[in-house]
C-alpha positions as CSV (number, residue, x, y, z in Angstrom):
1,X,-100.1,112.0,23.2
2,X,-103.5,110.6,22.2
3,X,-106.4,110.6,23.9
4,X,-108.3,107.3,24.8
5,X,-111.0,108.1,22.2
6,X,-108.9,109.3,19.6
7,X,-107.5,106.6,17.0
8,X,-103.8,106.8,15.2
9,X,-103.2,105.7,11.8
10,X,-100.5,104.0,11.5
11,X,-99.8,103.8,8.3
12,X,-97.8,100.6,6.9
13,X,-94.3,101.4,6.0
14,X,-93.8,99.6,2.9
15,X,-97.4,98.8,2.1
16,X,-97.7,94.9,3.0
17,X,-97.9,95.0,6.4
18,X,-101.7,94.7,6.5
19,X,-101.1,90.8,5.0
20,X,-100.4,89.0,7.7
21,X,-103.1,90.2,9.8
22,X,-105.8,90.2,7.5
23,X,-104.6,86.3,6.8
24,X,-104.6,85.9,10.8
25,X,-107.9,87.3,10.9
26,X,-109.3,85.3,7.9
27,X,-108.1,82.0,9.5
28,X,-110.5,83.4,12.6
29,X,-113.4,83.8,10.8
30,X,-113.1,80.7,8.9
31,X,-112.4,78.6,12.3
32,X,-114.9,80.3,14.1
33,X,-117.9,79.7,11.3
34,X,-117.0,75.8,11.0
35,X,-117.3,75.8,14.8
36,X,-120.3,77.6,14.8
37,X,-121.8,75.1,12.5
38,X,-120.7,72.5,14.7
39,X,-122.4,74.0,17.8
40,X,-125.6,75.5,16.5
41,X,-127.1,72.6,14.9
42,X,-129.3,71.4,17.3
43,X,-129.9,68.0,17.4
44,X,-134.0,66.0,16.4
45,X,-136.4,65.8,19.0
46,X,-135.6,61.7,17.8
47,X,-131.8,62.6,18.7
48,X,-133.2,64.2,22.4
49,X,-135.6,61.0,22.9
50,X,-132.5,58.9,22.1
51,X,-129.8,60.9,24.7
52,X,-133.1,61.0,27.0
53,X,-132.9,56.5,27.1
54,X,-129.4,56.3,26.9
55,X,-127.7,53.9,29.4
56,X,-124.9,56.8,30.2
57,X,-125.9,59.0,32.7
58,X,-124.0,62.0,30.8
59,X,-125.8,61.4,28.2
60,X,-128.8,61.9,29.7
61,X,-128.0,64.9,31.6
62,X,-126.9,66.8,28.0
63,X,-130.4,65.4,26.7
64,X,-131.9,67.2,29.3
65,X,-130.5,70.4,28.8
66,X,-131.2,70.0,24.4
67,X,-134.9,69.3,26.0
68,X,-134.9,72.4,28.1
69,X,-133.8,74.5,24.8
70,X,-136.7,72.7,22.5
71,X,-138.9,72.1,24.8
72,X,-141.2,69.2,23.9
73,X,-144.4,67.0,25.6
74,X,-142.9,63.7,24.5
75,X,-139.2,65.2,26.1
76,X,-140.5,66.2,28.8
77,X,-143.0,62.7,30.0
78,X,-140.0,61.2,29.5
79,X,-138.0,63.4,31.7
80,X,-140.6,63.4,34.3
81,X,-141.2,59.3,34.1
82,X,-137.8,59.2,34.9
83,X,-137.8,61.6,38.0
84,X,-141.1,60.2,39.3
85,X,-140.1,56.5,39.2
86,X,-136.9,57.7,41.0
87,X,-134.6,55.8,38.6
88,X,-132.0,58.6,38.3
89,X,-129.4,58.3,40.9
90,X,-126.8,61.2,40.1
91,X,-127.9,64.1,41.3
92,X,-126.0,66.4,38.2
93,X,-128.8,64.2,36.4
94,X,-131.8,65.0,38.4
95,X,-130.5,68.6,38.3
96,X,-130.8,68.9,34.3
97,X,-134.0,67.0,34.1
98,X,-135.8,69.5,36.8
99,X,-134.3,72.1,35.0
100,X,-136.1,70.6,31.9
101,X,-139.1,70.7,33.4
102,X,-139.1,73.6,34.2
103,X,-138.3,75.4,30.7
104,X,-141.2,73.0,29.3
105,X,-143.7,75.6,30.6
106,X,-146.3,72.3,31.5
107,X,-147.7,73.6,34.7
108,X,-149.2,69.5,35.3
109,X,-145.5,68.3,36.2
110,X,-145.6,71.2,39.2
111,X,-147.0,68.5,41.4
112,X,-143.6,66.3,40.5
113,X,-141.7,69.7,41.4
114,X,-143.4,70.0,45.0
115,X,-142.5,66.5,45.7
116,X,-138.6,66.7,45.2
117,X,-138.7,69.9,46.4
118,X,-140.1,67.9,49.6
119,X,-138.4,65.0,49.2
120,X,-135.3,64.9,47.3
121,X,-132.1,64.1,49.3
122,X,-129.9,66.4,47.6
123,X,-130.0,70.1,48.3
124,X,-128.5,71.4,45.1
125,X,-131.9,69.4,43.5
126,X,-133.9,71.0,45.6
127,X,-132.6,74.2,44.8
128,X,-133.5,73.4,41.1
129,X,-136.8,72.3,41.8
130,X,-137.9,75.4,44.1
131,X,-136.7,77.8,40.9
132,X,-138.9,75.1,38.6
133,X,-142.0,75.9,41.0
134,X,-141.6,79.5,40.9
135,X,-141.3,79.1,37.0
136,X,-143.8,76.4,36.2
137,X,-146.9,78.2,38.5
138,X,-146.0,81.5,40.4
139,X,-149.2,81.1,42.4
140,X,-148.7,77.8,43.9
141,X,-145.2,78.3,44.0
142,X,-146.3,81.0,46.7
143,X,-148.4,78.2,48.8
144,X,-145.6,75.7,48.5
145,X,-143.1,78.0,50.6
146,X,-145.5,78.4,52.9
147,X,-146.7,75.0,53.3
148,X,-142.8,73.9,53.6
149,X,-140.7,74.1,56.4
150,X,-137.6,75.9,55.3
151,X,-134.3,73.7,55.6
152,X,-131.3,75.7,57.3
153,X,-129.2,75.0,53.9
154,X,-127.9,77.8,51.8
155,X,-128.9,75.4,48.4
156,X,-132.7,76.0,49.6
157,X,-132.2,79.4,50.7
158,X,-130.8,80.0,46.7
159,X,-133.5,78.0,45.4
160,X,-136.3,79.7,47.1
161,X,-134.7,83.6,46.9
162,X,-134.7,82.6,43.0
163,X,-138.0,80.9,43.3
164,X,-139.7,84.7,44.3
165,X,-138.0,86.3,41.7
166,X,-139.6,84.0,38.8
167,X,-143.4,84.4,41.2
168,X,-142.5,88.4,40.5
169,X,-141.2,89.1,44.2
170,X,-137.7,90.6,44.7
171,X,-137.6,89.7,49.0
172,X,-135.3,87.2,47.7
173,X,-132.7,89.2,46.5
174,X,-130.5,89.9,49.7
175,X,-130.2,85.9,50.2
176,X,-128.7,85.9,46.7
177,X,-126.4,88.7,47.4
178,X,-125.8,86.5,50.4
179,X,-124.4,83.6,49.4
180,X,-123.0,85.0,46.2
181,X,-120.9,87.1,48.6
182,X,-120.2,84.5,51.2
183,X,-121.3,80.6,49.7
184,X,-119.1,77.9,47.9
185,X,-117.3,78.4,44.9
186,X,-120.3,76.3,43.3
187,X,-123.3,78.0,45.7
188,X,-121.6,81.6,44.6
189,X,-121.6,80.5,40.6
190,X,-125.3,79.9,40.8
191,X,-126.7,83.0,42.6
192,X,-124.4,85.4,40.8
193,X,-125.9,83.8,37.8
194,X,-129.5,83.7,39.2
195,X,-128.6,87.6,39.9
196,X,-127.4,87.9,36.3
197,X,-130.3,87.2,34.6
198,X,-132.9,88.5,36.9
199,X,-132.1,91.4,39.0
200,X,-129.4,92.6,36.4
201,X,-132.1,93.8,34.3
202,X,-133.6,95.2,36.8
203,X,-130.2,97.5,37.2
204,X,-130.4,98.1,33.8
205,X,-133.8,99.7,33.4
206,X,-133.1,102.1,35.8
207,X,-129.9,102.7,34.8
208,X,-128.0,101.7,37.7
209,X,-126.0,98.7,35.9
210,X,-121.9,98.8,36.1
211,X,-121.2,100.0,32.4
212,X,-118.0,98.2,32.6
213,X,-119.4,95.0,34.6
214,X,-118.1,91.5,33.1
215,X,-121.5,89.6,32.5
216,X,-119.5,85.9,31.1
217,X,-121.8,83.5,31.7
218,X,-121.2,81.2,34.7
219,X,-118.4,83.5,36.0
220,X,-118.3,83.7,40.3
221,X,-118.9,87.7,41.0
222,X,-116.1,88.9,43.6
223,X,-117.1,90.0,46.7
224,X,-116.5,93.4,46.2
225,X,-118.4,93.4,42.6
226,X,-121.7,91.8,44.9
227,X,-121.3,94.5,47.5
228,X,-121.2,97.0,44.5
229,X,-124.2,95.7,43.4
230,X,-125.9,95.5,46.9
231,X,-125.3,99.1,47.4
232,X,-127.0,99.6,44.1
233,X,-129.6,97.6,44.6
234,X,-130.4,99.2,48.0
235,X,-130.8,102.8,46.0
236,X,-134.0,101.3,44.2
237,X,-137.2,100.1,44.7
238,X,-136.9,96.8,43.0
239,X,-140.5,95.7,43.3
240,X,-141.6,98.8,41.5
241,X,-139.2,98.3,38.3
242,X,-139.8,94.6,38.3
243,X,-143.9,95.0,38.5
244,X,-143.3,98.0,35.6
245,X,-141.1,95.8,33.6
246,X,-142.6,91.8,34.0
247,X,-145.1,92.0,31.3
248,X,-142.2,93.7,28.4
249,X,-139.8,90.8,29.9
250,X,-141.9,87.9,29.5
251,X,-142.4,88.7,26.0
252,X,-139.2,89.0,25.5
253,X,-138.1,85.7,26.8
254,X,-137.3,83.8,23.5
255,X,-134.9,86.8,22.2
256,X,-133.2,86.5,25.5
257,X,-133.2,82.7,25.7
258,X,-131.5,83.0,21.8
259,X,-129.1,85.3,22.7
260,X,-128.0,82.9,26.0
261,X,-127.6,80.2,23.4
262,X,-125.1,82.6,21.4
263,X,-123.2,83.0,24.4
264,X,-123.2,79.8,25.1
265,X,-121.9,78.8,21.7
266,X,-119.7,81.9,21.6
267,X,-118.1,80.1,24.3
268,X,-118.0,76.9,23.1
269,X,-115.9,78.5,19.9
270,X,-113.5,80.1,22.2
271,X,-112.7,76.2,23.2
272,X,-112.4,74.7,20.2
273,X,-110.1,77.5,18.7
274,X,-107.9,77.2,22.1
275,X,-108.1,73.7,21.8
276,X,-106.6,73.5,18.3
């Protein structure tokens, strides 16, 4: 018997039967580096201006999100043109373009932010647009929530919870554990990601992160991984990491943006191989 952190060699028998594998694992490699050059190219900010006018909604949506990785000012006026003459109809669309917004880092569009977060007819929008506000200008972000009467929907209630953790305030976080516990398959996918990528750091730092927890992007946390993670979070003063750790994790945002985008393409690998 073998322990789990000792290692057997198993010798090959007749001295070939490393081929086949190293030949499997060569085919890998070589699949997996033409598909990463087909995925990490990004496209011209010409190419984004072009998906950004394109007649197909679709198109416009993955324009969006190629503007919200490379942000840029002629991106995003058109993005915000768009939103503030109303002409996108699908929400998925107006989604991705608030999104955009909001990684453009242009506090003047906040204004445009305020009014869908107002206005906008479709609560998984809004939910975008209160996380742009809380990204785009923490301050006002803080007079917006109070100047807005909150809407009994559990989009909003994501949206805002998410919204005080970009302003640097964790009285959000139980409303995410909420409805990442208790919401739609779609409402649960957003707040366990929203808890992924704010308040798992948080865990980490103080070195109260699940070793073994799965962190794939856009995967729904079970109920019993959020309760985990509620009992955890309960154990800490998460104000006092988060104001200890804000200033190291906003410099730090473009390493961690890069390394989403390698997930992201890491996944995007997985379906091409499988797809093959």
């Amino acid at each position: 018997m073998t322990s789990r952190n000792q290692t057997v060699d198993h010798a090959p028998a007749n001295g070939k039967v490393w081929f086949w594998p190293l030949v499997l694992g060569g085919t890998v490699v070589l699949v997996a580096s033409i598909a990463t050059g087909m995925f990490l190219v990004d496209p011209t900010d010409d190419e984004i201006l072009t998906m950004l006018a394109s007649d197909d909604p679709e198109t416009r949506r993955w324009g969006a999100w190629e503007a919200a990785s490379e942000p840029s000012a002629a991106a995003s006026a058109i993005i915000a043109q768009r939103l503030s003459d109303q002409l996108e109809r699908a929400p998925e669309v107006r989604e991705s373009f608030v999104y955009a917004l909001s990684q453009s880092g242009q506090r003047e569009h906040f204004d445009l932010i305020a009014e869908i977060v107002r206005n906008d007819d479709s609560p998984y929008v809004r939910q975008a647009a209160w996380v742009a506000a809380g990204r785009l200008d923490p301050g006002r972000f803080r007079m917006l929530i109070t100047e807005v009467t909150p809407r009994d929907d559990p989009w909003d209630e994501i949206g805002r919870a998410d919204g005080w953790l970009f302003a640097g305030d964790v009285r959000g976080v139980p409303a995410l554990l909420r409805w990442a516990r208790d919401g739609t398959t779609e409402q649960r996918q957003v707040a366990s990601m929203a808890l992924l990528h704010r308040v798992a750091p948080l865990l980490e730092v103080a070195g109260r992160w699940p070793i073994d927890a799965d962190t794939t992007q856009g995967k729904v946390w079970s109920t019993d991984f959020v309760d985990e993670i509620a009992r955890r979070c309960a154990q800490l003063d998460l104000q006092a990491v988060l104001d200890d750790t804000r200033a190291y994790a906003e410099r730090t945002a473009r390493i961690r943006r890069d390394v989403g985008r390698l997930h992201n393409t890491s996944d995007h690998i997985a379906d091409y191989i499988s797809s093959q």
